[in-house]
Rosetta silent file (secondary structure, phi, psi, omega in degrees, C-alpha in Angstrom):
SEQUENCE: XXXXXXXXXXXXXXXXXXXXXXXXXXXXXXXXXXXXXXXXXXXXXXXXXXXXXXXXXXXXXXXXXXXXXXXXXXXXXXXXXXXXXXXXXXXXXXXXXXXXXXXXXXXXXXX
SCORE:     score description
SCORE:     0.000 S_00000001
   1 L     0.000  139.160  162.647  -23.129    1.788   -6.583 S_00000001
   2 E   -90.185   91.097 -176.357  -20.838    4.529   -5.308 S_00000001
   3 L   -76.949  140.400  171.502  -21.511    8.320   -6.824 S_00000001
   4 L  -154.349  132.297 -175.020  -18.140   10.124   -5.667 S_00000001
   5 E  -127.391  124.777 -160.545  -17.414   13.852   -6.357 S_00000001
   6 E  -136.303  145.161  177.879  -14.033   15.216   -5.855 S_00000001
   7 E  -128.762  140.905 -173.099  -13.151   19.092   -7.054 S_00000001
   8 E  -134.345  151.547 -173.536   -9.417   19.509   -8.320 S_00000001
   9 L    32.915   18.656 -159.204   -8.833   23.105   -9.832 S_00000001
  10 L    76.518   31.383  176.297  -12.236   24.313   -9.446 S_00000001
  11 E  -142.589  118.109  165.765  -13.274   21.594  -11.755 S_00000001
  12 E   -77.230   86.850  166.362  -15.790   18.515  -10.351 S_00000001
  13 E   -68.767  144.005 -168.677  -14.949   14.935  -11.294 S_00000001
  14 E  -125.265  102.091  169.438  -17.778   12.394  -10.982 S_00000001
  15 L  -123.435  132.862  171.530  -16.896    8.882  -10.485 S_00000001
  16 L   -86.919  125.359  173.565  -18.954    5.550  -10.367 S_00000001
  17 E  -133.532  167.056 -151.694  -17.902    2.383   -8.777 S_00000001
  18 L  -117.731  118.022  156.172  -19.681   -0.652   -8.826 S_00000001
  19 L  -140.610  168.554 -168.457  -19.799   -2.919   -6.191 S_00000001
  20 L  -122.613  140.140  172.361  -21.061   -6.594   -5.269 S_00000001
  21 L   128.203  164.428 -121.686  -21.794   -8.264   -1.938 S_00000001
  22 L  -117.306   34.989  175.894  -24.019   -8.745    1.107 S_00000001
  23 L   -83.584  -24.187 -172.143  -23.722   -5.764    2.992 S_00000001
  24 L   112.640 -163.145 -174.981  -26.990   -4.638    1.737 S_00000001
  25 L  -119.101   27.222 -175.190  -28.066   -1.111    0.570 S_00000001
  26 L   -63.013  142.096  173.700  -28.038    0.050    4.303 S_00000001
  27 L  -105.653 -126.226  -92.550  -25.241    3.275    3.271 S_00000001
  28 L   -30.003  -51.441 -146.576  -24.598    3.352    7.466 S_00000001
  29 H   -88.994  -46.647 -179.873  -23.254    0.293    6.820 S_00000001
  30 H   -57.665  -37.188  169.833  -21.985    0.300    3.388 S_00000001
  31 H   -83.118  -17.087  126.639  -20.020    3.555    3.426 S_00000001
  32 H   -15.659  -70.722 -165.140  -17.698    2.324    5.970 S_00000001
  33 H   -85.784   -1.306  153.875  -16.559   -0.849    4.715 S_00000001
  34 H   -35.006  -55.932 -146.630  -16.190    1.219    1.185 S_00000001
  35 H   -94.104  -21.462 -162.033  -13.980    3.754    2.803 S_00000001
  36 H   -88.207  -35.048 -179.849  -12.240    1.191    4.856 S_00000001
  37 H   -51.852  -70.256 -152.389  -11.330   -1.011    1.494 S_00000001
  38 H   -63.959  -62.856  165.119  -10.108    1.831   -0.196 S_00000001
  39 H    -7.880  -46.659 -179.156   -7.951    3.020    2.741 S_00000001
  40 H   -85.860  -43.099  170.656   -6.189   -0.179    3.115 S_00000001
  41 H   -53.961  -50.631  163.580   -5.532   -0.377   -0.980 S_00000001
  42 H   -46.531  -42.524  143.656   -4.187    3.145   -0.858 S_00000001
  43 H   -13.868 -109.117  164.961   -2.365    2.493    1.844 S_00000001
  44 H   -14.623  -78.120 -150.205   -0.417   -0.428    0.148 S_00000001
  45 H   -39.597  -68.720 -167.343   -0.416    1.191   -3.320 S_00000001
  46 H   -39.779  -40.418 -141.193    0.866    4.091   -2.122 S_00000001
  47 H   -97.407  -38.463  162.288    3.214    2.913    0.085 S_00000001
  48 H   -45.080  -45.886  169.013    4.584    0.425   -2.559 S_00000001
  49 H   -20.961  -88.367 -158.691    4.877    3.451   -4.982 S_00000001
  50 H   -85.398   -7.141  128.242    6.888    5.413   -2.720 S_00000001
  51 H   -55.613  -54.290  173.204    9.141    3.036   -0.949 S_00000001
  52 H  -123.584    4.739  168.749   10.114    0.849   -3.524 S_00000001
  53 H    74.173   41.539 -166.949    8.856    2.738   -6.828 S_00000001
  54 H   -35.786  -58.574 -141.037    6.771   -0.402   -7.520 S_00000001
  55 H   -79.995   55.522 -176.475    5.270    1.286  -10.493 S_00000001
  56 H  -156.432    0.127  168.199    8.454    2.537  -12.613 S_00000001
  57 L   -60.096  153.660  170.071    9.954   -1.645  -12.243 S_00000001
  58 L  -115.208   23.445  168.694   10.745   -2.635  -15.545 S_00000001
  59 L   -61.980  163.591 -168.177   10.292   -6.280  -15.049 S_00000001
  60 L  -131.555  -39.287 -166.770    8.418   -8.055  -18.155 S_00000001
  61 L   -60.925  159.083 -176.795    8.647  -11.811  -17.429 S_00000001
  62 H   -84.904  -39.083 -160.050    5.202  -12.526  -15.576 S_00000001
  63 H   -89.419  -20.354 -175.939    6.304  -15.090  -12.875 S_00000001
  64 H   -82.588  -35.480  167.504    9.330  -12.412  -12.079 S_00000001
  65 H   -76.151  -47.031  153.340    6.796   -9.894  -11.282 S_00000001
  66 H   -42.291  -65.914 -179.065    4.989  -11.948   -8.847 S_00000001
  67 H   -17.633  -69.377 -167.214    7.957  -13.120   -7.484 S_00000001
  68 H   -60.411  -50.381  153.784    9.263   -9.538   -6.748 S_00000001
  69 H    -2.235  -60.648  141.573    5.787   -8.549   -5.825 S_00000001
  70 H   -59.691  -46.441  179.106    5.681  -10.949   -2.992 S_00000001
  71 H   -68.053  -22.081  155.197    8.765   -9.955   -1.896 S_00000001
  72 H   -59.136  -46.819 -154.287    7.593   -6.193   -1.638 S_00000001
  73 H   -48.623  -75.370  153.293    5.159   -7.324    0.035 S_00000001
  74 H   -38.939  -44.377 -179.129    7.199   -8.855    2.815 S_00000001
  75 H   -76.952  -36.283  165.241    9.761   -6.205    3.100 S_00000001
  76 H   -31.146  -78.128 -168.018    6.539   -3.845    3.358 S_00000001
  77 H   -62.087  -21.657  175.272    5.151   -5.467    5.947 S_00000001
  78 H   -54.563  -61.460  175.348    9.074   -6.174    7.540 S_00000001
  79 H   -61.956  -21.055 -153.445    9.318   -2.104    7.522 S_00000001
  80 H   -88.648  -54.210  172.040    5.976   -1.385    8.746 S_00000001
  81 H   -61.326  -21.064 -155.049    6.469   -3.698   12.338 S_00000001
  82 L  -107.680  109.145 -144.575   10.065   -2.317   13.149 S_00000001
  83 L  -124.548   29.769 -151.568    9.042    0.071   15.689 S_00000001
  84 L  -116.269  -67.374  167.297   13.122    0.832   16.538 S_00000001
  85 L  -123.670  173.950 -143.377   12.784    4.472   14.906 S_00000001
  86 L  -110.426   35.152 -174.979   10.675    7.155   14.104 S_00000001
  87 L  -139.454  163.016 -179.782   10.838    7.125    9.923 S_00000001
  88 L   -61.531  168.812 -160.410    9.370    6.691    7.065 S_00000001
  89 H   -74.383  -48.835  168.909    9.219    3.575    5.049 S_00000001
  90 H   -24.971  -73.371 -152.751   11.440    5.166    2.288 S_00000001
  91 H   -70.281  -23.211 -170.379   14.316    6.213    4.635 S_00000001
  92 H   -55.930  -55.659  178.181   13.782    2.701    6.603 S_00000001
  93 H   -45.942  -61.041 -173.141   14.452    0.800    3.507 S_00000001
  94 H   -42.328  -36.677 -157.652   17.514    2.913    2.600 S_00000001
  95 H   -74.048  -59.923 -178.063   18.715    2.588    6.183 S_00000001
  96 H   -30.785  -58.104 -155.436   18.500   -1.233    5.332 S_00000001
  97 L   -96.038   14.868 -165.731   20.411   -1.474    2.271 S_00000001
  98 L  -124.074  -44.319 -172.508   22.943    1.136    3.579 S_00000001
  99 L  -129.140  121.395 -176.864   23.830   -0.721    6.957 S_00000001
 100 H   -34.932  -40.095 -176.822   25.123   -3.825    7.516 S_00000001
 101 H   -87.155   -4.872 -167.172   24.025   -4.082   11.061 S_00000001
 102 H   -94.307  -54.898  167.547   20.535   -2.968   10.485 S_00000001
 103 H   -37.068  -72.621 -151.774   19.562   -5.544    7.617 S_00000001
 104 H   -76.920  -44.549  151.341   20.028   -8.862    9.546 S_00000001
 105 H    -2.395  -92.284  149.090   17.458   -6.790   12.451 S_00000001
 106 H    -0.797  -89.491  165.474   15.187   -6.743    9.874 S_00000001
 107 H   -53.926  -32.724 -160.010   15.278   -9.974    8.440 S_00000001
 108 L  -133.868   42.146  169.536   15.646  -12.357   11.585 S_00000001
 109 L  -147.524  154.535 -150.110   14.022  -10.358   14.905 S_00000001
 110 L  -104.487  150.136  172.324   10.960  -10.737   16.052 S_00000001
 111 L    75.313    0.000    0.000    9.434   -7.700   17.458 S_00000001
């Protein structure tokens, strides 16, 4: 179990998480690979959010929302490697879908 205390407005929220698995109840050890899960989920969420506004799609069908889902996924990680300029994921995409020559970059180069 994870006790976590956060203060927003001069007001203390208390939250419990739960967790299962074989690190043991060593906390050296545990609150690491804790902080490192959540890090990498925020990461993503976030970055899904604010790059492609995952959470305002209005798909409904189930199999269309994986579908696109994976395909975030990919363009995420597509934006993340391309190491060409010095911007954010946001402006990368736009940059994408804005210029002809940049899009095929993207899609088919390695590196």
């Amino acid at each position: 179990m994870v006790d976590s205390q956060r203060e927003v407005d001069g007001k203390t929220a208390t939250e419990y998480r739960f967790y299962i698995g074989r690190i043991g109840i060593d906390a050296a050890r545990f609150a690491p690979a804790v902080r490192g899960h959540w890090g990498i989920e925020n990461d993503l969420h976030w970055s899904l959010d604010v790059a492609f506004r995952e959470d305002e799609s209005r798909l409904r069908d189930p199999r269309a929302r994986e579908n696109f889902a994976v395909l975030r996924y990919i363009a995420l990680t597509r934006l993340k490697n391309d190491k060409r300029e010095k911007m954010g994921i946001k402006n990368k995409r736009l940059k994408a879908g804005g210029d002809d020559n940049d899009l095929p970059h993207l899609l088919f180069e390695t590196g």
